[in-house]
ChimeraX commands (.cxc) that place a marker at each C-alpha (Angstrom):
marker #1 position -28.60,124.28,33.89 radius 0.5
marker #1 position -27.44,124.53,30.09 radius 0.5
marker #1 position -25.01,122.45,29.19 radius 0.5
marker #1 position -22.32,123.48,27.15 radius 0.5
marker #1 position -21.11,121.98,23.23 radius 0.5
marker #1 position -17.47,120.79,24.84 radius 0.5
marker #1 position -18.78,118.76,27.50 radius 0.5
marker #1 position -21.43,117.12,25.54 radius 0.5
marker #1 position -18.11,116.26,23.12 radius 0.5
marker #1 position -16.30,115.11,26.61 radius 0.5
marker #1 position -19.23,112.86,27.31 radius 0.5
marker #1 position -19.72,110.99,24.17 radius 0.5
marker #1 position -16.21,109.95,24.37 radius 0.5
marker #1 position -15.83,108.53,28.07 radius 0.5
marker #1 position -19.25,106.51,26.88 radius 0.5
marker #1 position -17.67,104.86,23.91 radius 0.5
marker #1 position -14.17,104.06,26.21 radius 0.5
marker #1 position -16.54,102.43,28.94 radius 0.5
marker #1 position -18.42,100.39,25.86 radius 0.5
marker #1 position -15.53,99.21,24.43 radius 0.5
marker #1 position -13.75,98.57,28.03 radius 0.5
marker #1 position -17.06,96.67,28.99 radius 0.5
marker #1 position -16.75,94.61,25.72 radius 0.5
marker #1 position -13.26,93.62,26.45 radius 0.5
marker #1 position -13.90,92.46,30.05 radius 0.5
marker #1 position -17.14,90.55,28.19 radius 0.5
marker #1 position -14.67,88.27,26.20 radius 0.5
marker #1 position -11.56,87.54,28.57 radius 0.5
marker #1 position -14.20,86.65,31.87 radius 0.5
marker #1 position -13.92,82.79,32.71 radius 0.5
marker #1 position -17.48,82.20,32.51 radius 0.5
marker #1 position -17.63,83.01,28.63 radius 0.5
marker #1 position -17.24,79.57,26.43 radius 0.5
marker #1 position -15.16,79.74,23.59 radius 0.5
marker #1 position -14.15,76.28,21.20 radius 0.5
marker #1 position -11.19,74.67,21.35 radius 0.5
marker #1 position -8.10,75.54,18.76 radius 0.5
marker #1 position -8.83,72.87,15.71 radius 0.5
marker #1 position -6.97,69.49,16.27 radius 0.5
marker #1 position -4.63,68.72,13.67 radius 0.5
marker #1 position -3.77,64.86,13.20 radius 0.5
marker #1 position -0.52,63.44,12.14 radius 0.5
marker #1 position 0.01,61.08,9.48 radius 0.5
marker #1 position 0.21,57.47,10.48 radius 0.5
marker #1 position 3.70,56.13,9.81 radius 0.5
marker #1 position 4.04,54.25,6.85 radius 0.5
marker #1 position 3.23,49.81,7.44 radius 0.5
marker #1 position 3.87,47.30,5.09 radius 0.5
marker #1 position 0.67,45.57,4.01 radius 0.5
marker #1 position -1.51,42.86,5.46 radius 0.5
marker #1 position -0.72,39.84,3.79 radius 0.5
marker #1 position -2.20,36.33,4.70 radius 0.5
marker #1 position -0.08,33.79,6.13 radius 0.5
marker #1 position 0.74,30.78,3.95 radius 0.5
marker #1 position -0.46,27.26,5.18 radius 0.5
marker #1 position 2.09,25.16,6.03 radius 0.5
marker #1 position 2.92,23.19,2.73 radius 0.5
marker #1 position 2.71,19.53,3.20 radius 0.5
marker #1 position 5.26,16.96,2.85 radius 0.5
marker #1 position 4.64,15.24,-0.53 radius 0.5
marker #1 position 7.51,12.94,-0.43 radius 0.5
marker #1 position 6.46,9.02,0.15 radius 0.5
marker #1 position 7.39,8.21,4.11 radius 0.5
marker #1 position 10.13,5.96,4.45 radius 0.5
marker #1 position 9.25,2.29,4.46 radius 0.5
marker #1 position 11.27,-0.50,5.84 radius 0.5
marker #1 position 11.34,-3.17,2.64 radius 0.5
marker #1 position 9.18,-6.10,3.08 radius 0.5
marker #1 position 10.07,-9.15,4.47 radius 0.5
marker #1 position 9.06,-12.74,2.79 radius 0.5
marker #1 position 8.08,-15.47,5.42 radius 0.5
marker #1 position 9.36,-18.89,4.20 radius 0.5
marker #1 position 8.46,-22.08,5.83 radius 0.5
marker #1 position 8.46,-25.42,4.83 radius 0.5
marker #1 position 4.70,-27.31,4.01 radius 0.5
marker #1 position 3.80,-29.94,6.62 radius 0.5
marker #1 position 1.66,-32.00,4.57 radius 0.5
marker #1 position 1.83,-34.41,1.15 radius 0.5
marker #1 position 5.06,-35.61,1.70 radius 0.5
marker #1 position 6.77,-38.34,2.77 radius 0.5
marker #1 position 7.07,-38.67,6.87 radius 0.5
marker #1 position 10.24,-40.82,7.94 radius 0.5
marker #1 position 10.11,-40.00,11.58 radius 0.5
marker #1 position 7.64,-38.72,14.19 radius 0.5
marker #1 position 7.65,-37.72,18.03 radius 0.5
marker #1 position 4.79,-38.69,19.91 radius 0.5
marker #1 position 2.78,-35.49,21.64 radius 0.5
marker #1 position -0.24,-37.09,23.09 radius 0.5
marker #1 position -2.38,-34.69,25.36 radius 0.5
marker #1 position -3.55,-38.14,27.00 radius 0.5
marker #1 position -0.39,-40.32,26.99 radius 0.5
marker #1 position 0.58,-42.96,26.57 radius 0.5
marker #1 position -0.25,-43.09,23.47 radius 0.5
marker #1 position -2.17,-46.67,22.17 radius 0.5
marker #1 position -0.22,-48.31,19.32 radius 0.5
marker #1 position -2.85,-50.49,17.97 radius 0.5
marker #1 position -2.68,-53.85,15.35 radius 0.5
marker #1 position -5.01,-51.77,12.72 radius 0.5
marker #1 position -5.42,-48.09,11.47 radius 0.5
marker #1 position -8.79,-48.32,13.79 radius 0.5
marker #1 position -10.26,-47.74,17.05 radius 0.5
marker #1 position -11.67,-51.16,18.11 radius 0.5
marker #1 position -11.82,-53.06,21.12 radius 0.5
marker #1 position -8.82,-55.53,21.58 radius 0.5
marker #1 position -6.85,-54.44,19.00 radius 0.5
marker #1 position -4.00,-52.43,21.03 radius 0.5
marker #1 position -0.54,-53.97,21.00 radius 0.5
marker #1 position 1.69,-51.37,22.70 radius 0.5
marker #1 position 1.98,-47.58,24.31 radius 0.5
marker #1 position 4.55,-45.23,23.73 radius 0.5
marker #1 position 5.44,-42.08,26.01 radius 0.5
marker #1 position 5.45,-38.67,25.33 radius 0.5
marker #1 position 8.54,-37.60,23.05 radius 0.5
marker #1 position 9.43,-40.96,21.88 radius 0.5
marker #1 position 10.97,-40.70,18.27 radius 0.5
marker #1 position 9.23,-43.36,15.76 radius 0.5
marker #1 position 9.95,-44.90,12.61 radius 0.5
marker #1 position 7.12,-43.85,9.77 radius 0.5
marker #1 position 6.72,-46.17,6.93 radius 0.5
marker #1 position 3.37,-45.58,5.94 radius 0.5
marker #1 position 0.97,-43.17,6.56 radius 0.5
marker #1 position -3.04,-44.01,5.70 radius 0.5
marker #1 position -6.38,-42.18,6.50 radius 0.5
marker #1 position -4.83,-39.68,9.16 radius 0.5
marker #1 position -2.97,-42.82,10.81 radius 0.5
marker #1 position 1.22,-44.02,10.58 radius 0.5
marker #1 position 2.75,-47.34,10.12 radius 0.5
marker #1 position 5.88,-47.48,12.54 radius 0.5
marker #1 position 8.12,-50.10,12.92 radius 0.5
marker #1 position 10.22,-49.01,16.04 radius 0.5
marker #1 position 9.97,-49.05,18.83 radius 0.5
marker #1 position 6.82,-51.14,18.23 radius 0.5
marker #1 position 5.14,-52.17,15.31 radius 0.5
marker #1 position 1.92,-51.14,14.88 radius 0.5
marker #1 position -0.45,-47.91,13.79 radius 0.5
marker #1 position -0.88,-44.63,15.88 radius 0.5
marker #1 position -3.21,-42.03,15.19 radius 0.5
marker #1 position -0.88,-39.21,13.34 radius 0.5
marker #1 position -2.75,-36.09,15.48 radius 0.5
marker #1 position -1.52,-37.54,18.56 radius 0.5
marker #1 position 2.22,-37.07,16.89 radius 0.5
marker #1 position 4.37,-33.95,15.76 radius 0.5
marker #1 position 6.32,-34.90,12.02 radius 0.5
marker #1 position 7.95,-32.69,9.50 radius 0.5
marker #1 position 8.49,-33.38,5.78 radius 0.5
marker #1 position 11.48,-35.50,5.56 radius 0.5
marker #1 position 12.67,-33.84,2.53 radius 0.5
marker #1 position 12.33,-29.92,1.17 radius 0.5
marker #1 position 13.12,-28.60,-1.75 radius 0.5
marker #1 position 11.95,-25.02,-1.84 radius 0.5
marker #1 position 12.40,-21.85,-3.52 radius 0.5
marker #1 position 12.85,-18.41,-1.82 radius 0.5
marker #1 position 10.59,-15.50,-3.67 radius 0.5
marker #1 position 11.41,-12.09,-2.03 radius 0.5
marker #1 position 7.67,-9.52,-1.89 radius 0.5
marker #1 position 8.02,-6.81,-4.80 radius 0.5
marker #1 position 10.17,-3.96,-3.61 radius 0.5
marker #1 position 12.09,-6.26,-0.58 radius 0.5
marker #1 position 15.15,-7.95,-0.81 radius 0.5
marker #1 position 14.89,-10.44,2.36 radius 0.5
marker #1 position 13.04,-13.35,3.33 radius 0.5
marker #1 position 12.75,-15.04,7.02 radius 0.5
marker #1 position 12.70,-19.03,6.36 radius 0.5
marker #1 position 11.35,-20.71,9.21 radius 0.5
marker #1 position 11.16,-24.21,10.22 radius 0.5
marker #1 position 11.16,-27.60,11.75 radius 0.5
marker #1 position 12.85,-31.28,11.03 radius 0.5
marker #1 position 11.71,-33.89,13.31 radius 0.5
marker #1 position 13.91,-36.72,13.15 radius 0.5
marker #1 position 16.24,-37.32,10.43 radius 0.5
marker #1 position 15.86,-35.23,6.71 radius 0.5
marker #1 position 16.93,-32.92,4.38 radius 0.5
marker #1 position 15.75,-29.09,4.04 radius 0.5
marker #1 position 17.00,-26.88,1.32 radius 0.5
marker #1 position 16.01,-23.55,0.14 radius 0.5
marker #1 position 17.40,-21.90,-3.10 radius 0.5
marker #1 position 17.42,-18.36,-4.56 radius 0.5
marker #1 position 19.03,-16.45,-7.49 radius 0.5
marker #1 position 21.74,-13.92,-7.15 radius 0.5
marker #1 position 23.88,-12.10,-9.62 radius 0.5
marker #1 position 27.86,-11.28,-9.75 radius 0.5
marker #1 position 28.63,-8.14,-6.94 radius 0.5
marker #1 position 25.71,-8.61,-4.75 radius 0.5
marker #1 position 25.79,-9.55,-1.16 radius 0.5
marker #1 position 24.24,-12.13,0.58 radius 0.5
marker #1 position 23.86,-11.87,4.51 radius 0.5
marker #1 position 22.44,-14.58,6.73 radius 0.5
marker #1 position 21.11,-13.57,10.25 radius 0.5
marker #1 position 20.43,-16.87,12.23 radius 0.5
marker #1 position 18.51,-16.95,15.25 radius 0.5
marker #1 position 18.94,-20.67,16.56 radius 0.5
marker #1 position 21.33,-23.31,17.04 radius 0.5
marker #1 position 21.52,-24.55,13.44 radius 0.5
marker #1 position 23.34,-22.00,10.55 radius 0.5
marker #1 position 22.08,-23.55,7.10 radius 0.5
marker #1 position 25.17,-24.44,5.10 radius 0.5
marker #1 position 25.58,-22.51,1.80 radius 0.5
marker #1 position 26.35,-23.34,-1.96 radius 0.5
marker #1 position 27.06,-21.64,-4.28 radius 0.5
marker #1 position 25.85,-22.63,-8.34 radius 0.5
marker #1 position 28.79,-24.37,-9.01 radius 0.5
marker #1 position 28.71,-26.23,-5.48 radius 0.5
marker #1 position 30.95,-24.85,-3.50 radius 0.5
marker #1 position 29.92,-24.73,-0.11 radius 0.5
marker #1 position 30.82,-21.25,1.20 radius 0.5
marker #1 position 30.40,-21.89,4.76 radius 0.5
marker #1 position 32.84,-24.26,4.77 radius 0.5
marker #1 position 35.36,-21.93,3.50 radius 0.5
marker #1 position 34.81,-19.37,5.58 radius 0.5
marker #1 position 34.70,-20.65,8.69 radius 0.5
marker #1 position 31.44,-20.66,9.39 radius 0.5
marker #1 position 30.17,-23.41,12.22 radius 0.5
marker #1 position 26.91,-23.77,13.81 radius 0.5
marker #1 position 27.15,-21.14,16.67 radius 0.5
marker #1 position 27.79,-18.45,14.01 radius 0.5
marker #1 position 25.19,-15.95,14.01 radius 0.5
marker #1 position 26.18,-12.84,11.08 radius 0.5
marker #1 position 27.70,-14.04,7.48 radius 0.5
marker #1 position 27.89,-12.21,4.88 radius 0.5
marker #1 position 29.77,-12.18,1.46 radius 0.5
marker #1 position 29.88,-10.58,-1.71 radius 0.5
marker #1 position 28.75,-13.18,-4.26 radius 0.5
marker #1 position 31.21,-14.10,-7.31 radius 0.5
marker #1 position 28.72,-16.12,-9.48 radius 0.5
marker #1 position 25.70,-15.41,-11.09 radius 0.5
marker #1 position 22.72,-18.21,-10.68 radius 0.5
marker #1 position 21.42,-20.43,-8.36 radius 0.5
marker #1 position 22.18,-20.47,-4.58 radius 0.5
marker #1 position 21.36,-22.90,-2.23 radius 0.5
marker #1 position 21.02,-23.08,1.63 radius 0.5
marker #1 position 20.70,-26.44,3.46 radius 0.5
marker #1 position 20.24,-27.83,6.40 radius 0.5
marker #1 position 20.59,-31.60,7.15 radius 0.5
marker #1 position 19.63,-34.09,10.58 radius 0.5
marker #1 position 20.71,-37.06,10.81 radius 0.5
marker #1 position 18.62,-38.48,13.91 radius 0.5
marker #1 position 16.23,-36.17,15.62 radius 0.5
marker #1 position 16.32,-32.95,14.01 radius 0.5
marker #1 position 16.00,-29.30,15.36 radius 0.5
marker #1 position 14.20,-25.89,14.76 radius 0.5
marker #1 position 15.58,-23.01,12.35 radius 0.5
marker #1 position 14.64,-19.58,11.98 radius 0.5
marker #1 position 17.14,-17.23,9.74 radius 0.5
marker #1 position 17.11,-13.99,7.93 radius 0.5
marker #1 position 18.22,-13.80,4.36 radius 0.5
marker #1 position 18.94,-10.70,2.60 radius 0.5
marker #1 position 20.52,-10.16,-0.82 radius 0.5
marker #1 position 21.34,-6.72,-2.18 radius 0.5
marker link #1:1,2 radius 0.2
marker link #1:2,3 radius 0.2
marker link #1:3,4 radius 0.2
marker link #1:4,5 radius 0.2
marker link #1:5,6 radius 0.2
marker link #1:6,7 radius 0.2
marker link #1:7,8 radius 0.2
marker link #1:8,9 radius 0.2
marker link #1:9,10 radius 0.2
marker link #1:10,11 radius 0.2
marker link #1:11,12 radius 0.2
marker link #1:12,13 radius 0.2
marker link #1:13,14 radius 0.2
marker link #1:14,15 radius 0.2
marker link #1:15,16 radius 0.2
marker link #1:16,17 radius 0.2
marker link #1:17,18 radius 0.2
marker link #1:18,19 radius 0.2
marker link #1:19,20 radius 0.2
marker link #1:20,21 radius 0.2
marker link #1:21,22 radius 0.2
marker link #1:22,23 radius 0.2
marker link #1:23,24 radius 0.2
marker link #1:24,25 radius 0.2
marker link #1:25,26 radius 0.2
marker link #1:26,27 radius 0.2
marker link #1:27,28 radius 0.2
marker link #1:28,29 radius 0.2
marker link #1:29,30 radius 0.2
marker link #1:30,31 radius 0.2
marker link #1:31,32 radius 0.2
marker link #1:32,33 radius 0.2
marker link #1:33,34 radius 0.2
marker link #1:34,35 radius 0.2
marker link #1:35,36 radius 0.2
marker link #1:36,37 radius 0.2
marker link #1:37,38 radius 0.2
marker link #1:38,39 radius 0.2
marker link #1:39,40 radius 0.2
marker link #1:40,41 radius 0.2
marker link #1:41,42 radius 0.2
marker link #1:42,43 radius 0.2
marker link #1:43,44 radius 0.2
marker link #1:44,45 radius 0.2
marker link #1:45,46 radius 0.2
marker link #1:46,47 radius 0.2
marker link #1:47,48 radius 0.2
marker link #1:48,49 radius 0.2
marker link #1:49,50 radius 0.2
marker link #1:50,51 radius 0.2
marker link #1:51,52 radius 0.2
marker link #1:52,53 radius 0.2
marker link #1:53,54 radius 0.2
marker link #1:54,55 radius 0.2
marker link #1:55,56 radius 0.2
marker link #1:56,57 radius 0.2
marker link #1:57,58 radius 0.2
marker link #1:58,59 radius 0.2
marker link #1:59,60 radius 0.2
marker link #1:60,61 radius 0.2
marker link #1:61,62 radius 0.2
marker link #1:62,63 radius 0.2
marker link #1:63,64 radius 0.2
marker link #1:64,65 radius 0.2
marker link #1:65,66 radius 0.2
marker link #1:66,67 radius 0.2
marker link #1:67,68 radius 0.2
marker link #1:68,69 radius 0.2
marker link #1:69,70 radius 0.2
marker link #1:70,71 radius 0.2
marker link #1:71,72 radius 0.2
marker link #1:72,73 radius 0.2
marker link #1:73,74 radius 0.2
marker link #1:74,75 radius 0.2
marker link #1:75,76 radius 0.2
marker link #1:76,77 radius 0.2
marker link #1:77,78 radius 0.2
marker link #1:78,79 radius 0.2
marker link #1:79,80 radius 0.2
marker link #1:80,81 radius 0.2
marker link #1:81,82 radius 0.2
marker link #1:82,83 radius 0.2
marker link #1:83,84 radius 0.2
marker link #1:84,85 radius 0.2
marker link #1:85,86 radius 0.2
marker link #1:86,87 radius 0.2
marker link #1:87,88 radius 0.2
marker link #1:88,89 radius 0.2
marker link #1:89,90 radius 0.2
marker link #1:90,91 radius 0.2
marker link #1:91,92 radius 0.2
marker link #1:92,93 radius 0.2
marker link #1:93,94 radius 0.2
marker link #1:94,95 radius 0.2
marker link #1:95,96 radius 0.2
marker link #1:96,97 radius 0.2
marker link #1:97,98 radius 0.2
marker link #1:98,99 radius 0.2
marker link #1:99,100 radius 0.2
marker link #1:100,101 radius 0.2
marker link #1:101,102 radius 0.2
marker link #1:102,103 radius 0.2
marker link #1:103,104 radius 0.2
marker link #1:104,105 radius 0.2
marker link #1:105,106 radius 0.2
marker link #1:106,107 radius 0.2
marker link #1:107,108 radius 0.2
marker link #1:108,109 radius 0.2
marker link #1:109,110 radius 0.2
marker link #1:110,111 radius 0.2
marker link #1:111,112 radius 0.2
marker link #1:112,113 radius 0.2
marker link #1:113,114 radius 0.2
marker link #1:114,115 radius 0.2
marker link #1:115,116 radius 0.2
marker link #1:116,117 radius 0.2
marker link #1:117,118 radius 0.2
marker link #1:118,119 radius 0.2
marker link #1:119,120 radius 0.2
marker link #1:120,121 radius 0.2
marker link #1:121,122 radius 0.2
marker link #1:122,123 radius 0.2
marker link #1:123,124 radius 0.2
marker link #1:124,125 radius 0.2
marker link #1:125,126 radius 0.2
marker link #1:126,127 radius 0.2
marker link #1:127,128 radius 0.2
marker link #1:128,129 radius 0.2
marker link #1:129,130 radius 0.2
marker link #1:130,131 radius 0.2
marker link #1:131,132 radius 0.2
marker link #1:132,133 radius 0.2
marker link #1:133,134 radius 0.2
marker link #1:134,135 radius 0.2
marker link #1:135,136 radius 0.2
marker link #1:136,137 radius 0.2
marker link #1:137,138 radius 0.2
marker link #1:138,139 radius 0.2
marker link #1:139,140 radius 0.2
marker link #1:140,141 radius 0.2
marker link #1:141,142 radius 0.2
marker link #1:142,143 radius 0.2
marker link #1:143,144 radius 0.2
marker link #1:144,145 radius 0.2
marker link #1:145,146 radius 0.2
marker link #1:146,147 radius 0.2
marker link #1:147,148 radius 0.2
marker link #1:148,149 radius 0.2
marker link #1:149,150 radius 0.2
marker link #1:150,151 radius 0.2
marker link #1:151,152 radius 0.2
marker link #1:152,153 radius 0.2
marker link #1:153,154 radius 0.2
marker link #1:154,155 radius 0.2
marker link #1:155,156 radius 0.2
marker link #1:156,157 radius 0.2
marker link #1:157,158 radius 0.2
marker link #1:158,159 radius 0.2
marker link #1:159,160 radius 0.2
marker link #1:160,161 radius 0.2
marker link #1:161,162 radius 0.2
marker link #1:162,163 radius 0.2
marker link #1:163,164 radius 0.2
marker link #1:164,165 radius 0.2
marker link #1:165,166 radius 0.2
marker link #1:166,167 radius 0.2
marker link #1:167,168 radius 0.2
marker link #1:168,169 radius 0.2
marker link #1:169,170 radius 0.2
marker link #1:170,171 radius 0.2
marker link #1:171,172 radius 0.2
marker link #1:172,173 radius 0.2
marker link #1:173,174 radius 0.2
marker link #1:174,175 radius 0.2
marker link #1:175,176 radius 0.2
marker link #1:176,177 radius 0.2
marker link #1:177,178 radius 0.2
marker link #1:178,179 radius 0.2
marker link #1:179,180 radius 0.2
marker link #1:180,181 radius 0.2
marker link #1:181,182 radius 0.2
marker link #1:182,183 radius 0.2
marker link #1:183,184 radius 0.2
marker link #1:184,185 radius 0.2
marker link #1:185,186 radius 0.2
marker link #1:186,187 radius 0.2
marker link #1:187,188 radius 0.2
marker link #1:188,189 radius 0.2
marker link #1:189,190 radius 0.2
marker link #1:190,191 radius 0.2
marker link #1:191,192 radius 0.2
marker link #1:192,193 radius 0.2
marker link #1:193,194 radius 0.2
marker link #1:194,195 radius 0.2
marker link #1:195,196 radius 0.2
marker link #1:196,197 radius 0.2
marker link #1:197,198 radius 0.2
marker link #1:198,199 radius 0.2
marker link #1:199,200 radius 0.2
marker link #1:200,201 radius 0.2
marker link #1:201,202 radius 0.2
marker link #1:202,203 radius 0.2
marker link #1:203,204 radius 0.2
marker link #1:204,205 radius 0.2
marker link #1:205,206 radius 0.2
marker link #1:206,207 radius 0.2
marker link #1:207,208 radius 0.2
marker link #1:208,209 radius 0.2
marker link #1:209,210 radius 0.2
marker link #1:210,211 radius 0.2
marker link #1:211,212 radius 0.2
marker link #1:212,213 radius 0.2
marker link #1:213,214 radius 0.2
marker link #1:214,215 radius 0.2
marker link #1:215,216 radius 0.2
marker link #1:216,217 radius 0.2
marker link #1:217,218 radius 0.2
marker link #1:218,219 radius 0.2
marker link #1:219,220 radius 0.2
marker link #1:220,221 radius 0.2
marker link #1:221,222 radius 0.2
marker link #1:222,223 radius 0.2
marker link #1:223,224 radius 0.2
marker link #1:224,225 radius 0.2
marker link #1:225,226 radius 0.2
marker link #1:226,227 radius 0.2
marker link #1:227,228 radius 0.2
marker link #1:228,229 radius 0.2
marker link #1:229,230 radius 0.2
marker link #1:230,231 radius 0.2
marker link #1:231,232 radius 0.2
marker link #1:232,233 radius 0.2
marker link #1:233,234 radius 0.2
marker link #1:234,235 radius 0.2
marker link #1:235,236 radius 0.2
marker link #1:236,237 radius 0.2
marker link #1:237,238 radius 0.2
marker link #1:238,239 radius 0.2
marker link #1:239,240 radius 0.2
marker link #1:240,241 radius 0.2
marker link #1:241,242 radius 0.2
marker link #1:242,243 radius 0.2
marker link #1:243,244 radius 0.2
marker link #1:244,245 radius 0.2
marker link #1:245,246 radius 0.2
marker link #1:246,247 radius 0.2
marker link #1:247,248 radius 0.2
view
């Protein structure tokens, strides 16, 4: 059969429609892989920067200290005894005729807290005269310094001082300090005994003002400049003190 010049026109054209309709179907079928759009990223918001974190800065400031605080007692030894109390672990205690321990030579015994009259003291022994005359070992006794005279030195950078003390039987205990015009002196006493005060020119302020042994604050602002002076006297057995003073 001949074919004729239209239809081979006719032919070529449905071919090139199927090939481009085939080529079509090629690209939108599910099975064919195709990449992903390109990903764009936006910008990170704007952050301050990283900076370290300071230490914390340390306190360079001295710490606050409470002033220091003198302790003032009186000395218990090279000076003249008056009066003793007997305190003998093994009482009664021998009084003998000689400053000795020998055989025969005991004249009396005395009892625990019996007050004695000193009036010599030799090689760790006393002299007594009442209630019985004769020498007792001085370890076997409690005595104080009959009379004190002694000066109150406050530590470098303090401005009080806790005297502490003792008079056993009758004597005389004075402590002294210097103080200028304005400041104030205040006495803190802890036992039964306030210390009586004087001023440089002798005035005894605790008289004055009222003050009597069961007082336990004073204070006053000083009107002299010099020497100050606080005593405390016994006329028979004595007592214990203990009292803060502070000038400033």
């Amino acid at each position: 059969m001949s074919i004729k010049p239209s239809q081979l026109i006719i032919a070529g054209a449905v071919g090139v429609i199927a090939g481009v309709t085939i080529a079509v179907m090629t690209v939108q079928s599910p099975s064919s892989k195709s990449s992903p759009p390109p990903q764009t990223q936006s910008p990170r918001p704007s952050e301050p920067p990283i900076t370290s974190v300071p230490a914390s800065v340390p306190n360079t400031s001295p710490p606050s200290e409470t002033p220091p605080i003198a302790i003032i007692k009186p000395p218990v030894e090279g000076c003249k005894i008056s009066m003793a109390v007997v305190k003998d672990p093994d009482a009664p205690l021998n009084v003998r005729s000689t400053p000795e321990v020998t055989e025969g030579n005991i004249v009396g015994q005395l009892n625990n807290n019996t007050f004695v009259f000193v009036i010599e003291e030799k090689n760790g022994w006393f002299k007594i005269n009442n209630p019985v005359s004769g020498w007792i070992a001085k370890s076997r006794t409690e005595s104080s310094c009959s009379i004190v005279e002694k000066n109150i030195e406050f530590l470098p950078g303090g401005n009080a001082a806790l005297v502490q003390g003792k008079i056993i039987g009758g004597g005389s205990h004075s402590y002294k300090f210097t103080a200028i015009t304005g400041q104030t002196l205040t006495i803190e006493n802890y036992k039964s005994v306030f210390p009586m005060v004087m001023s440089p020119n002798g005035e005894l302020l605790t008289d004055n003002l009222g003050i009597t042994p069961d007082t336990k604050v004073f204070s006053n602002k000083l009107l002299l400049t010099g020497e100050y002076t606080l005593q405390l006297d016994s006329n028979y057995k004595g007592f214990e003190y203990e009292f803060l003073v502070k000038v400033e």
